[in-house]
N, C-alpha and C positions, 0 to 999 in steps of 0.2 A: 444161279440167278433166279429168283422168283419170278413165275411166268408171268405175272399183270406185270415186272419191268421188263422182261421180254417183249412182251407186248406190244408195250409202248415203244418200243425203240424202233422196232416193227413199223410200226404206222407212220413214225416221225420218218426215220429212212425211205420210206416208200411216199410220202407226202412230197419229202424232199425229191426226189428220184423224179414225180410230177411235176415238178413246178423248176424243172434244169437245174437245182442247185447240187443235184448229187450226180456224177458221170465218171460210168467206167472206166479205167485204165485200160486203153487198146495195146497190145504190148507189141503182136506182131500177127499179120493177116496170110495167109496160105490160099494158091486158090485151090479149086475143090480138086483138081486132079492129083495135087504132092497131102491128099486129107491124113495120109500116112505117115508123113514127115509130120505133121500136127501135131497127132499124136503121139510119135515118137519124142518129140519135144515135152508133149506134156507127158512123158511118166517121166522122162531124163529128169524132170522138173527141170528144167532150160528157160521154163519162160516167168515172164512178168507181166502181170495184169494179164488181163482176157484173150484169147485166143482164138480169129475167126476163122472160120473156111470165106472165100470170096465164090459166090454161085452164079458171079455173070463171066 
């Protein structure tokens, strides 16, 4: 892909991302004490969409 359509797609995605039309896929939240279950999830590749730790 030539970088000026990289680019652009860059700014569009990140524009969109601004103005709430673009939003992550939350797949499943951990809270921070199992961060190693997390993990382990994510090399398993076991998960879907984003993966957070919860830090309250």
């Amino acid at each position: 892909m030539p970088p000026a359509r990289l680019r652009a797609y860059t700014e569009q995605a990140l524009a969109d991302a601004a103005a709430g039309r673009l939003r992550p896929l939350i797949g499943q939240r951990f809270p921070l004490d199992r961060a190693a279950d997390a993990h382990a999830a994510i090399e398993a590749r076991a998960t879907v969409g984003k993966t957070l730790l919860d830090v309250r």
